[in-house]
C-alpha positions as a Markdown table, in Angstrom:
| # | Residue | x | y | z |
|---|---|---|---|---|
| 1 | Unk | 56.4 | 102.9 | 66.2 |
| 2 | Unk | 54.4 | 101.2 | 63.4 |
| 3 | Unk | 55.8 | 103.9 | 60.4 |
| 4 | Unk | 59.3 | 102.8 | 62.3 |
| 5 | Unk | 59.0 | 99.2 | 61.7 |
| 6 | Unk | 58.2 | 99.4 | 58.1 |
| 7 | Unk | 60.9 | 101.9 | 57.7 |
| 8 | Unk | 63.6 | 99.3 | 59.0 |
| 9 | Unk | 61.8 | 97.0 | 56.4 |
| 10 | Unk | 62.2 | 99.1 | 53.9 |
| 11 | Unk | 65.6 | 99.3 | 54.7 |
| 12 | Unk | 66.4 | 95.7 | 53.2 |
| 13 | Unk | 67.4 | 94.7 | 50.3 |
| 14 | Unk | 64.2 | 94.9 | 47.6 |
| 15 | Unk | 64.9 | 91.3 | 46.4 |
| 16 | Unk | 65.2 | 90.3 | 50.0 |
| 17 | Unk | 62.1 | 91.6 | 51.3 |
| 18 | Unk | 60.3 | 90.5 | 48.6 |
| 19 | Unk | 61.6 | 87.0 | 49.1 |
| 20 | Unk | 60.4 | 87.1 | 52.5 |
| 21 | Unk | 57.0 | 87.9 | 51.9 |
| 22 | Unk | 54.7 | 85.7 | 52.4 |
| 23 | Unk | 52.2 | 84.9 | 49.7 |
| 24 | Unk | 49.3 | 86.0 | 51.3 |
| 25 | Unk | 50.7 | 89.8 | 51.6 |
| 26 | Unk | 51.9 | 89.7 | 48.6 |
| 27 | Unk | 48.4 | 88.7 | 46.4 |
| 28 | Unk | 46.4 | 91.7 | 45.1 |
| 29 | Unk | 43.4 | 92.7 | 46.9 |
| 30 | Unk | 44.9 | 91.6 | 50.5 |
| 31 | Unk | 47.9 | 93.9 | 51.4 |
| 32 | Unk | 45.8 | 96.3 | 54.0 |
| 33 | Unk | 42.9 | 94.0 | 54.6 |
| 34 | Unk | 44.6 | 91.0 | 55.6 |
| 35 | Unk | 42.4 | 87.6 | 55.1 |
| 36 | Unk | 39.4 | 86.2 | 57.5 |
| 37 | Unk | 39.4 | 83.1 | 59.2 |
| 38 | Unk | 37.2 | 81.7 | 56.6 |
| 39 | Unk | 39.8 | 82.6 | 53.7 |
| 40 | Unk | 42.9 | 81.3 | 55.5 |
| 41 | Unk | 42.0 | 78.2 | 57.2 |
| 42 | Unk | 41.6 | 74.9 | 55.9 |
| 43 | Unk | 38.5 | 72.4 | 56.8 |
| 44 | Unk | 39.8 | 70.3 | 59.5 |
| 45 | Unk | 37.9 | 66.9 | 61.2 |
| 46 | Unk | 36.7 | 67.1 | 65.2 |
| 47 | Unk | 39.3 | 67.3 | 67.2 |
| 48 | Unk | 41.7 | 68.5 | 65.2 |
| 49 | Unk | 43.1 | 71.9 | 64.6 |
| 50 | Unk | 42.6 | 74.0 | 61.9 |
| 51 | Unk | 45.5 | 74.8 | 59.2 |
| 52 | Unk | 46.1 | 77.9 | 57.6 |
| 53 | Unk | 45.9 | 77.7 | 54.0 |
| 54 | Unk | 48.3 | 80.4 | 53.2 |
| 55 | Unk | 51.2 | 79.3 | 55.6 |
| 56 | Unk | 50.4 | 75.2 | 55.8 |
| 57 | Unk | 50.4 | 75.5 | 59.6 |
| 58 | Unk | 48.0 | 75.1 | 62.5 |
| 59 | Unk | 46.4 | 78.2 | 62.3 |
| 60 | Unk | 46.4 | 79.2 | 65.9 |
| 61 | Unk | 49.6 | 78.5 | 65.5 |
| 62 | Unk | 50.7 | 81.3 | 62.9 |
| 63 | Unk | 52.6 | 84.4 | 63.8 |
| 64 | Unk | 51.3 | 85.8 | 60.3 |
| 65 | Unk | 47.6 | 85.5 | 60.6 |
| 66 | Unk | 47.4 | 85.2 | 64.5 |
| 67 | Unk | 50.0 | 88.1 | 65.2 |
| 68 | Unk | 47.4 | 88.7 | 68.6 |
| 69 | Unk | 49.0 | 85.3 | 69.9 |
| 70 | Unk | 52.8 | 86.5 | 69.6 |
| 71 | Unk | 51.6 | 88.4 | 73.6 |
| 72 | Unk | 50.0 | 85.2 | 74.8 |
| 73 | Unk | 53.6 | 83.2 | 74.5 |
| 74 | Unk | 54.7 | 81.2 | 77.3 |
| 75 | Unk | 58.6 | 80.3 | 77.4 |
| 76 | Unk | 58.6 | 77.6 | 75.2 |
| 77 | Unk | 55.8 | 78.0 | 73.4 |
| 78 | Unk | 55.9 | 79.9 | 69.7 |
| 79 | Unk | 54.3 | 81.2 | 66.9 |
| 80 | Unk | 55.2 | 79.7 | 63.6 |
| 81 | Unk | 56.5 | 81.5 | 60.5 |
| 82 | Unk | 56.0 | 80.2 | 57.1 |
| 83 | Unk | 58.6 | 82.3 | 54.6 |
| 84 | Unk | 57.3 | 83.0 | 50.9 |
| 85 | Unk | 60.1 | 80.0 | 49.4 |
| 86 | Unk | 63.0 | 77.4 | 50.9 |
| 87 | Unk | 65.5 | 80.1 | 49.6 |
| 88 | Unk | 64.0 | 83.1 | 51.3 |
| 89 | Unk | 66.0 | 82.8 | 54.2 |
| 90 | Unk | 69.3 | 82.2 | 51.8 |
| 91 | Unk | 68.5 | 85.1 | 49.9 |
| 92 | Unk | 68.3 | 87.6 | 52.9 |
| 93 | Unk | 71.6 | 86.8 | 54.8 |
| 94 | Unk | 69.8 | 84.6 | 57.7 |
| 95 | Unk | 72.8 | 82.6 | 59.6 |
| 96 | Unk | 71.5 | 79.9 | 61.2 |
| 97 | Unk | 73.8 | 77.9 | 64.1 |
| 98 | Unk | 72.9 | 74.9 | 67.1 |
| 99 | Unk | 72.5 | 75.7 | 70.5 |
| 100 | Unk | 75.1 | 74.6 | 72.6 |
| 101 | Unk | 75.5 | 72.6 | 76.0 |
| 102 | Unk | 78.2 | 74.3 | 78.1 |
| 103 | Unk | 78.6 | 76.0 | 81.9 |
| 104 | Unk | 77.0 | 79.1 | 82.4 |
| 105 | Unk | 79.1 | 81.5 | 84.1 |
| 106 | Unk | 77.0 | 83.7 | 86.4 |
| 107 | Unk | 77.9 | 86.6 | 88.1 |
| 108 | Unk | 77.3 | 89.6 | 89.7 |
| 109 | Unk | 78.1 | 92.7 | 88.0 |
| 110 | Unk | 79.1 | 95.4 | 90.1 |
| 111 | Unk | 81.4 | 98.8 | 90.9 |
| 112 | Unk | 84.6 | 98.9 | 92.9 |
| 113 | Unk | 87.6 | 100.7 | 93.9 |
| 114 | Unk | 90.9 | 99.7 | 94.0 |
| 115 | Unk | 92.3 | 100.7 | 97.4 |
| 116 | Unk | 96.3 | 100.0 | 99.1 |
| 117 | Unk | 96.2 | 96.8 | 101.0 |
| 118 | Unk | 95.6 | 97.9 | 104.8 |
| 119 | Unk | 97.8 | 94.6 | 106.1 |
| 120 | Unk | 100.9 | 96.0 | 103.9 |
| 121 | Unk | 100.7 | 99.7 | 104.5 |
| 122 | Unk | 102.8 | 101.6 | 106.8 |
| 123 | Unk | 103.4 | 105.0 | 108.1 |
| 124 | Unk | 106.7 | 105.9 | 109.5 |
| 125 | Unk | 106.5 | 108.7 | 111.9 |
| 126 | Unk | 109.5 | 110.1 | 114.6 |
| 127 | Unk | 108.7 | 108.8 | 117.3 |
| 128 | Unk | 110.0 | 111.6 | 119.7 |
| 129 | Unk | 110.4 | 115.6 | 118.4 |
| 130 | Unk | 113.8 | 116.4 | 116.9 |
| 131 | Unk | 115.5 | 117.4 | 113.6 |
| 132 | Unk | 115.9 | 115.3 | 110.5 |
| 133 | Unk | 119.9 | 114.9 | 109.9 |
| 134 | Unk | 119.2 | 113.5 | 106.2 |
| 135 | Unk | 116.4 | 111.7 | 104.5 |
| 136 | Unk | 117.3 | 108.9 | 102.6 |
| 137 | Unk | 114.0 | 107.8 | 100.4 |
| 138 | Unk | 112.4 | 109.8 | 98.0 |
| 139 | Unk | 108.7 | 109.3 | 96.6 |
| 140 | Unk | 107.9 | 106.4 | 94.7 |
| 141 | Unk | 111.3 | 104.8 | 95.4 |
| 142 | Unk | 111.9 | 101.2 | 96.2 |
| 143 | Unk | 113.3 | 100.2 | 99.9 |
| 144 | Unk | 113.6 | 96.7 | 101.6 |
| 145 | Unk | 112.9 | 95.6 | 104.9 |
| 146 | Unk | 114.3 | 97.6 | 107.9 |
| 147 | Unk | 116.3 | 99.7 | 105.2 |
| 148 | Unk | 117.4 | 103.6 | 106.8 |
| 149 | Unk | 114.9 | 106.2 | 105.1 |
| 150 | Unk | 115.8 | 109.2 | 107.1 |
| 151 | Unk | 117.9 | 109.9 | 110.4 |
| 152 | Unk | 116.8 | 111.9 | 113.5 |
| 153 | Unk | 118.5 | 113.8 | 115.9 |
| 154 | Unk | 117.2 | 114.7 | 119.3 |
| 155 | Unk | 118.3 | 116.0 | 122.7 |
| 156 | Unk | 116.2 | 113.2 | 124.0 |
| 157 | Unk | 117.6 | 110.5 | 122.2 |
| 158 | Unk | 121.2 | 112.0 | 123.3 |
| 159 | Unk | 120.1 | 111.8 | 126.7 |
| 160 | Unk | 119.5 | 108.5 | 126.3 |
| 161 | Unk | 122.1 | 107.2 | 124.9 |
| 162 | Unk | 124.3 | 109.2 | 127.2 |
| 163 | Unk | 122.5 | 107.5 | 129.9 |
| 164 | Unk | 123.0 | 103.9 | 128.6 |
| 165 | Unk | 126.7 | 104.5 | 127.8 |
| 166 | Unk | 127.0 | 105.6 | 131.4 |
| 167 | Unk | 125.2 | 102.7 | 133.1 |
| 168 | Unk | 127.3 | 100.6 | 131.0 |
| 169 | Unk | 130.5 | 101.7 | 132.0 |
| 170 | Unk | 129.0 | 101.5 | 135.6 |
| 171 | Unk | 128.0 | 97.5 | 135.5 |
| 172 | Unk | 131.8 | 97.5 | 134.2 |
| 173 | Unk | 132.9 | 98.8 | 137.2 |
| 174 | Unk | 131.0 | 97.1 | 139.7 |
| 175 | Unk | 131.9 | 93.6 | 138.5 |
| 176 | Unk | 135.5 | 94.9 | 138.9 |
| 177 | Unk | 134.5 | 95.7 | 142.5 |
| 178 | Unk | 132.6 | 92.7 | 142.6 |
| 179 | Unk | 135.6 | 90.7 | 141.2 |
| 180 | Unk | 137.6 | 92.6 | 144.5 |
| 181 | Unk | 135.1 | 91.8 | 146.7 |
| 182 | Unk | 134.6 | 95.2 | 147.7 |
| 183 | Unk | 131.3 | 96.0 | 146.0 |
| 184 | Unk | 128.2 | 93.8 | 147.1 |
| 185 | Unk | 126.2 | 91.5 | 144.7 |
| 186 | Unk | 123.4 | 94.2 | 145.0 |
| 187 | Unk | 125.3 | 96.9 | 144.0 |
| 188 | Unk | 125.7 | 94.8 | 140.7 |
| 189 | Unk | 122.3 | 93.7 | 140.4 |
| 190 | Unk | 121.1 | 96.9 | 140.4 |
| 191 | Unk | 124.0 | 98.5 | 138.2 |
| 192 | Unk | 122.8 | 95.7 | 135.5 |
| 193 | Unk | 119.1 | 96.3 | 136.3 |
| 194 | Unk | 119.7 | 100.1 | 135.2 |
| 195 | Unk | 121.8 | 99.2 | 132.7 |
| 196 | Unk | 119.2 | 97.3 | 130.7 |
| 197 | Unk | 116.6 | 100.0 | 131.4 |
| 198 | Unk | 118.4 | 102.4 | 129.3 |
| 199 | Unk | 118.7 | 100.1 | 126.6 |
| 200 | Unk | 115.4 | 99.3 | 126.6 |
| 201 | Unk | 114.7 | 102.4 | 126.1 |
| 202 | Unk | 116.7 | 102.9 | 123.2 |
| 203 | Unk | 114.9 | 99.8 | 121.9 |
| 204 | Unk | 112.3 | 101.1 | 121.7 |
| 205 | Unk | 113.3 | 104.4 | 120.1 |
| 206 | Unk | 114.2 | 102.3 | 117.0 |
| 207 | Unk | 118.2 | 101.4 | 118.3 |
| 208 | Unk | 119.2 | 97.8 | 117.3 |
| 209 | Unk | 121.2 | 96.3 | 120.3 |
| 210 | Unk | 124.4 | 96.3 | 117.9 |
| 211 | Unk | 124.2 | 100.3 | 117.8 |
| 212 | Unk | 123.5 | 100.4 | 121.5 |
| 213 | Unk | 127.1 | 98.7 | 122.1 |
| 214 | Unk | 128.8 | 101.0 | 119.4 |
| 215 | Unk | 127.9 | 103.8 | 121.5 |
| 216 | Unk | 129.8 | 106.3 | 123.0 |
| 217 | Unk | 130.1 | 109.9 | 124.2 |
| 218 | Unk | 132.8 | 110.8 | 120.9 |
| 219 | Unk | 130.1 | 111.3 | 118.4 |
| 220 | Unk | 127.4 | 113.4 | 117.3 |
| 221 | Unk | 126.5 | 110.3 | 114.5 |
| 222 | Unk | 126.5 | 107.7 | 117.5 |
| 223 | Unk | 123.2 | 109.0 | 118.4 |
| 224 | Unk | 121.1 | 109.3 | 115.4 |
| 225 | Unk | 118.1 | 107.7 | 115.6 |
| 226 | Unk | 117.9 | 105.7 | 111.7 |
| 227 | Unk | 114.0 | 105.7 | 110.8 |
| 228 | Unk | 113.6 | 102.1 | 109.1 |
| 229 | Unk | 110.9 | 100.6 | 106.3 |
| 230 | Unk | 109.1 | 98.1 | 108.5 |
| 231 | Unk | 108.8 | 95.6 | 105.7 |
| 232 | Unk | 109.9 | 95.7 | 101.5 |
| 233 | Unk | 107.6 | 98.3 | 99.5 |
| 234 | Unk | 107.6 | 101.6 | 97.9 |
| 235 | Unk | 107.9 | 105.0 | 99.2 |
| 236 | Unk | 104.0 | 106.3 | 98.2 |
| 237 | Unk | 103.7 | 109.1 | 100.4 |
| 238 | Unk | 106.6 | 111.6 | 101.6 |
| 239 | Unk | 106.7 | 114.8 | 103.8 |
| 240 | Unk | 110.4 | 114.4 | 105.6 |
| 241 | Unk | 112.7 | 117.2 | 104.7 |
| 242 | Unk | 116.3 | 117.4 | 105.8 |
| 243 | Unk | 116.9 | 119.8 | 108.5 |
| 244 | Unk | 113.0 | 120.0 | 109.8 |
| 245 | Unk | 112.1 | 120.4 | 113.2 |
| 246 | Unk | 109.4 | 117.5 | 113.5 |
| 247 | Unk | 107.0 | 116.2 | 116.2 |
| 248 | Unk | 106.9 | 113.3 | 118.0 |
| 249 | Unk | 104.6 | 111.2 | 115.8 |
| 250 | Unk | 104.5 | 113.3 | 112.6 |
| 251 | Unk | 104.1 | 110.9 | 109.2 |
| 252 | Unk | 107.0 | 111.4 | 107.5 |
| 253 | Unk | 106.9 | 108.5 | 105.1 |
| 254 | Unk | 103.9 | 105.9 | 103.7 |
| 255 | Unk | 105.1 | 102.7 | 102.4 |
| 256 | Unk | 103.0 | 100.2 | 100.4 |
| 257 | Unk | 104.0 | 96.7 | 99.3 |
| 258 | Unk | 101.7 | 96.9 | 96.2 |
| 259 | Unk | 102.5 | 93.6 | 95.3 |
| 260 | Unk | 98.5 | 93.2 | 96.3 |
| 261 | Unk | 95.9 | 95.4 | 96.1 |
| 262 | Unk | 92.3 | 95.7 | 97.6 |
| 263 | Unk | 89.1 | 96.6 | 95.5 |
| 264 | Unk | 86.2 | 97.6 | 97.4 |
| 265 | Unk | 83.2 | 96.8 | 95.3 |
| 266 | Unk | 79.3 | 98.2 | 95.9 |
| 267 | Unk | 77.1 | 95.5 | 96.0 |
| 268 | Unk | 73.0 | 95.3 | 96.0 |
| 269 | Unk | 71.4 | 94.5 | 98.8 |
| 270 | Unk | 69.2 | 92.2 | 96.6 |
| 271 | Unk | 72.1 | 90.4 | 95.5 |
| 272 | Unk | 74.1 | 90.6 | 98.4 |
| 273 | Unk | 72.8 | 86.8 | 99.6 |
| 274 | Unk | 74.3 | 85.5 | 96.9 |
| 275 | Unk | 78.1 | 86.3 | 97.6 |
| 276 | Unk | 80.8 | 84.3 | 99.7 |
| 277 | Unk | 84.1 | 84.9 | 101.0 |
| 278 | Unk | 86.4 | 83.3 | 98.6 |
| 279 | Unk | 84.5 | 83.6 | 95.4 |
| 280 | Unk | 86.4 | 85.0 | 92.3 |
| 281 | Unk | 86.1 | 88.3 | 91.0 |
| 282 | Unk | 87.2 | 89.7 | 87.9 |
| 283 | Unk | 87.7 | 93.5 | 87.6 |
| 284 | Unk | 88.5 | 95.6 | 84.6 |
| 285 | Unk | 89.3 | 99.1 | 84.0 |
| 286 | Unk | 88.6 | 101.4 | 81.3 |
| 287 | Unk | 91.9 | 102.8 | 81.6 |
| 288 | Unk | 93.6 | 99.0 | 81.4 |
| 289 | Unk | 90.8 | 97.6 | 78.6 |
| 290 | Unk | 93.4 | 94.8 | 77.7 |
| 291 | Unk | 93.7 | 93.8 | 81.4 |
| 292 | Unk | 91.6 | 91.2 | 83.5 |
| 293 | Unk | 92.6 | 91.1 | 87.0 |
| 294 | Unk | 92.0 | 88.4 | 89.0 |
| 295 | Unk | 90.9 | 88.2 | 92.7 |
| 296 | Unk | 88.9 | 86.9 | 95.9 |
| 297 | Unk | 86.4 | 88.2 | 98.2 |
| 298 | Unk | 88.1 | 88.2 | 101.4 |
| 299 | Unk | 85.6 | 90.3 | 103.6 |
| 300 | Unk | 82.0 | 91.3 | 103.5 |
| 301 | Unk | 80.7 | 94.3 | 105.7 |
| 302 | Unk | 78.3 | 93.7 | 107.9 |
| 303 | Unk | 75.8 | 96.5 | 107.0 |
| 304 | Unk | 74.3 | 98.0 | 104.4 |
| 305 | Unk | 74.4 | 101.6 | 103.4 |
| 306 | Unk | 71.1 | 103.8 | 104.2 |
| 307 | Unk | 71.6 | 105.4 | 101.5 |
| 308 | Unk | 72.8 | 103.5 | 98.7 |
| 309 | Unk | 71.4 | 100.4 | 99.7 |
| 310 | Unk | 74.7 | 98.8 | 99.0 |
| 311 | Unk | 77.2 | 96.7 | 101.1 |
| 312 | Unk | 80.7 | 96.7 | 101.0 |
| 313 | Unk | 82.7 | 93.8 | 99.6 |
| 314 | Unk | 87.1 | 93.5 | 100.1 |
| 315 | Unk | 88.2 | 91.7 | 97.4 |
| 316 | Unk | 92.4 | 91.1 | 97.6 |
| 317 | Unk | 93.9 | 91.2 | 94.0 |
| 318 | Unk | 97.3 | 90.0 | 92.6 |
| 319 | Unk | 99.0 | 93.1 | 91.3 |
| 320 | Unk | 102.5 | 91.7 | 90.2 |
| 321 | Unk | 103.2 | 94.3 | 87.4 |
| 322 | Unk | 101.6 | 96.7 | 89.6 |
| 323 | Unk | 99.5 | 98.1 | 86.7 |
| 324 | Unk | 96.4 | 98.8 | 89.7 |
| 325 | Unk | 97.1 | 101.9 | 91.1 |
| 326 | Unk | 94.8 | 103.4 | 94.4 |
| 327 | Unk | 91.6 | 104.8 | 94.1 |
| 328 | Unk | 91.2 | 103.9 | 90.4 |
| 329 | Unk | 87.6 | 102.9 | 89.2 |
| 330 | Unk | 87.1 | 99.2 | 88.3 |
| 331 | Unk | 84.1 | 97.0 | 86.8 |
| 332 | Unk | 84.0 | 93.7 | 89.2 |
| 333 | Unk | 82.4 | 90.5 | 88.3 |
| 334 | Unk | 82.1 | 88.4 | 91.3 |
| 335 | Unk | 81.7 | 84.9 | 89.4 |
| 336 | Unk | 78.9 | 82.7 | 91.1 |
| 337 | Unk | 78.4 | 78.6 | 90.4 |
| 338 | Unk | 76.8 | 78.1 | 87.4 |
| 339 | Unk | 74.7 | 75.9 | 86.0 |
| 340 | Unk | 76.7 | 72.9 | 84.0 |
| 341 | Unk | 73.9 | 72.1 | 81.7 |
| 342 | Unk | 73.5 | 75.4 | 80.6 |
| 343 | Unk | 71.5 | 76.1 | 77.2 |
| 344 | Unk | 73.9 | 78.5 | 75.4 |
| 345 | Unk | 73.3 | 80.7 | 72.7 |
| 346 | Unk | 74.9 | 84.3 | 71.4 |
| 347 | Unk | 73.5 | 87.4 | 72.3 |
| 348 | Unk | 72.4 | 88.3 | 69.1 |
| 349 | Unk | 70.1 | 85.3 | 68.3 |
| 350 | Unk | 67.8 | 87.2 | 71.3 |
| 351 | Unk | 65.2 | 88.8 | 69.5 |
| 352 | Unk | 62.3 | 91.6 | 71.3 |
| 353 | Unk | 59.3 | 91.4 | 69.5 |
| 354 | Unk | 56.3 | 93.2 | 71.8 |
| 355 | Unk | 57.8 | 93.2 | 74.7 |
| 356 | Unk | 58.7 | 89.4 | 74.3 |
| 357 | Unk | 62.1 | 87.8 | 74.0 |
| 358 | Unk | 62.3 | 85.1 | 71.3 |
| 359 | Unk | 64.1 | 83.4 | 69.5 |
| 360 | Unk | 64.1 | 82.0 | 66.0 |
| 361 | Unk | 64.2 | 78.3 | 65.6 |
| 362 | Unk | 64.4 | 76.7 | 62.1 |
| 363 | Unk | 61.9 | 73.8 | 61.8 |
| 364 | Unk | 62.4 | 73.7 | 57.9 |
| 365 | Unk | 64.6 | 75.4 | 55.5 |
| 366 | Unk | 61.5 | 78.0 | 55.1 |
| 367 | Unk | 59.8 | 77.3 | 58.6 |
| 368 | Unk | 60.7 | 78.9 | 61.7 |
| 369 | Unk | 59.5 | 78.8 | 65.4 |
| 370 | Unk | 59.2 | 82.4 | 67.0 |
| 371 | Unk | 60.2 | 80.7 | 70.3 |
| 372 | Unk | 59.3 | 82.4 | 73.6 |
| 373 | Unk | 62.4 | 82.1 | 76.1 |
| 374 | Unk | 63.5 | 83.2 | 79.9 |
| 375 | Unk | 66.8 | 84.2 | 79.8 |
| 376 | Unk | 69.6 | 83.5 | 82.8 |
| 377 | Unk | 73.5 | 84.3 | 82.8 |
| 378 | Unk | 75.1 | 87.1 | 80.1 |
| 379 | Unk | 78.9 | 86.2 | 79.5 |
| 380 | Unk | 81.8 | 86.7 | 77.2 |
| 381 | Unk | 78.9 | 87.2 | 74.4 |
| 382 | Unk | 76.5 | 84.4 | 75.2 |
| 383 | Unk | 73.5 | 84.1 | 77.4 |
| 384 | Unk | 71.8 | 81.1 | 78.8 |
| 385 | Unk | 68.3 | 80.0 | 78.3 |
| 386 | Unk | 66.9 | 79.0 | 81.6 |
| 387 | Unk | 63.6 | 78.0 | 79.5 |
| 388 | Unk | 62.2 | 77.6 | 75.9 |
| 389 | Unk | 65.3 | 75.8 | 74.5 |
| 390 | Unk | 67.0 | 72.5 | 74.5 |
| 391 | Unk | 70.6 | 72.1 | 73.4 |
| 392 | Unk | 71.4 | 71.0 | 70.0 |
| 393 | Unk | 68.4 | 73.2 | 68.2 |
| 394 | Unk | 68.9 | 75.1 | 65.1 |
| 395 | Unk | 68.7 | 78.6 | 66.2 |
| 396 | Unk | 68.8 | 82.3 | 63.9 |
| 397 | Unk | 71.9 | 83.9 | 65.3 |
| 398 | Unk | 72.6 | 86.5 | 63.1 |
| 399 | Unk | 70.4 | 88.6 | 60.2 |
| 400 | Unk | 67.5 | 87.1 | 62.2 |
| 401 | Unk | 65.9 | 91.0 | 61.6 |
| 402 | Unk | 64.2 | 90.0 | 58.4 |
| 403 | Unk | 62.0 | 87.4 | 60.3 |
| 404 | Unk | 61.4 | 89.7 | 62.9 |
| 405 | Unk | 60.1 | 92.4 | 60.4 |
| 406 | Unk | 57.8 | 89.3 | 59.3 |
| 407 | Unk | 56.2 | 89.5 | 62.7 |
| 408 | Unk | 56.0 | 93.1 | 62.8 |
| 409 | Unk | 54.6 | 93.9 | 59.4 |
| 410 | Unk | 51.3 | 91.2 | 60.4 |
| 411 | Unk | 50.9 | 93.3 | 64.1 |
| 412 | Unk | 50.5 | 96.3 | 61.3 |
| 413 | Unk | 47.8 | 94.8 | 59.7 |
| 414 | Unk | 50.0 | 93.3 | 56.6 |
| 415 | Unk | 49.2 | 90.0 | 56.7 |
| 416 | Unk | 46.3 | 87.2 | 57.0 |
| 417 | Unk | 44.0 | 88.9 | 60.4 |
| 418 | Unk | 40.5 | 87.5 | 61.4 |
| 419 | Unk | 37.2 | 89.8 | 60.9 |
């Protein structure tokens, strides 16, 4: 790892890294040796800390001749970093910008997959066995509410519309009789009691009560039974063919108002506390990367997988354009309050130096802080600081590697070390 750093180091501009250097590192006689305490620090009065010569900072203090310290960090504390002239950081690219004071978005990041909405999906089946006259959807095609998608024929739906047209023309009769006094009131009662029986049951076949009048015994087409869409969608699943013999509850079409969409994501069970119905989630798909749908937890199981260790979440998503299609993959973000006061900076003004995250704060035009930090909420290319920052600081946040190489090059033994 060591030959590694100084390779990166090398890999900077010569006038650059030179720049960089600190004196100390740079005077003959000290590259591999490095300078005791004795050499380094200045005479300092009780009570007050010593100062590093070299670097004109407390020496405790300095990442260059105390490099052991840069472990020791607490977020918010630092190790200071004394460059070789005010132009040093110029010279090698350094980009300094403030910290900013802004709402941290957090949220957890999860799998899901998008699935037909359960309350808008339907499967039309025959409800008794007979043969399909004509189909009148095809796959993927559009139909409205109660429109015809196929039409079934069946000596039991004959029989029953033979029987309703007969117990019609019988309640016809009977008030005649009825009219003439020569039929009895329960004659009629039960003429019209048999009479709505057997359109009951043609009802419930699918018969609206308009095509239960136009009935008659003429007709073969009087008694199809039309197979209706039970609300607007599209035809997503199809197995009727024209002229089948069919069973009495065979699928023959699925229909889908895709208008919505679910998206079943996988959550934690160690972050599973943290979610609500009605929160917002955002999902993206590789295969839409342009695309950020929009939705809402509407339902959280109540048990997690042995296995996985993850509990399913319904979210319902707006699908107007209906770009989601079933059982595609999705990222989800299910967004949770964040913190208003949020410290914010970019991702790249993070720095990893020994296992510790840091970041660079300028104290002087050739001063920085090597600022230990805890880090909270990644989003949209930031991250917030829980700790180790205040808003409004002057932090490295971008070309910040040249200072980190500073750091790296005194763990190698490069600058000012004690005995």
């Amino acid at each position: 790892m060591k030959i590694t750093h100084f390779n990166k180091l090398a890999a900077l501009p010569l006038a650059a890294a030179l720049a960089l250097l600190p004196a100390c590192s740079r005077e003959s006689g000290h590259e591999a040796e490095g300078h005791a305490d004795h050499d380094c620090a200045g005479e300092a009065k009780p009570g007050e800390k010593k100062i590093c010569k070299e670097h004109d900072v407390p020496l405790d203090e300095c990442g260059i001749c105390k490099p052991e310290g840069l472990a020791k960090l607490k977020p918010g504390e630092s190790s200071k970093l004394r460059l070789a002239s005010p132009e040093s950081a110029t010279l090698a690219g350094v980009q300094v910008a403030q910290s900013e004071s802004g709402t941290a978005k957090d949220a957890i990041e999860c799998y899901a997959e998008i699935a037909f909405d359960q309350n808008k999906l339907a499967r039309i089946v025959a409800p008794v066995s007979g043969i399909l006259e004509s189909v009148e959807a095809d796959l993927g095609g559009k139909v409205e509410e109660k429109q015809s998608v196929a039409r079934l024929w069946s000596a039991n739906i004959a029989e029953a519309a033979s029987k309703a047209v007969l117990t019609r023309q019988t309640v016809e009769r009977e008030r005649k009789l009825r009219a003439q006094k020569v039929s009895s009131e329960k004659d009629l009662q039960e003429a019209e009691a048999a009479s709505q029986a057997a359109n009951q049951q043609l009802q419930t076949l699918g018969f609206s009560p308009e095509q239960i009048a136009a009935m008659d015994n003429r007709t073969r087409e009087s008694v199809l039974l039309p197979l209706r869409a039970p609300f607007a969608g599209e035809i997503v699943e199809r197995s009727a063919v024209r002229g089948a013999m069919v069973e009495a509850g065979k699928p023959l079409f699925t229909v889908a108002d895709c208008s919505t969409m679910w998206a079943f994501a996988s959550v934690p069970e160690s972050a599973l506390l943290r979610v609500r119905i009605g929160q917002v989630v955002e999902l993206r798909l590789e295969a839409l990367p342009e695309h950020v749908f929009t939705g809402k937890v509407t339902w959280i199981a109540a048990e997690v997988d042995d296995r996985t260790r993850m509990a399913r979440v319904r979210v319902e998503v707006l699908n107007p354009d209906r770009l989601l299609k079933a059982n595609l993959f999705a990222k989800a973000r299910i967004l949770l309050p964040g913190n208003p006061n949020a410290v914010l900076v970019p991702d790249s003004a993070i720095q990893r130096v020994e296992g510790k995250l840091l970041v660079f704060v300028q104290k002087g035009a050739d001063l920085f802080d090597a600022r230990a930090v805890r880090l909270g909420a990644r989003f949209d290319g930031k991250v917030e600081l829980v700790e180790g920052l205040k808003a409004g600081e002057s932090v490295v946040t971008a070309h910040g590697y040249p200072l980190k190489s500073q750091l790296l090059i005194s763990h190698l033994g490069a600058g000012c070390a004690d005995d």
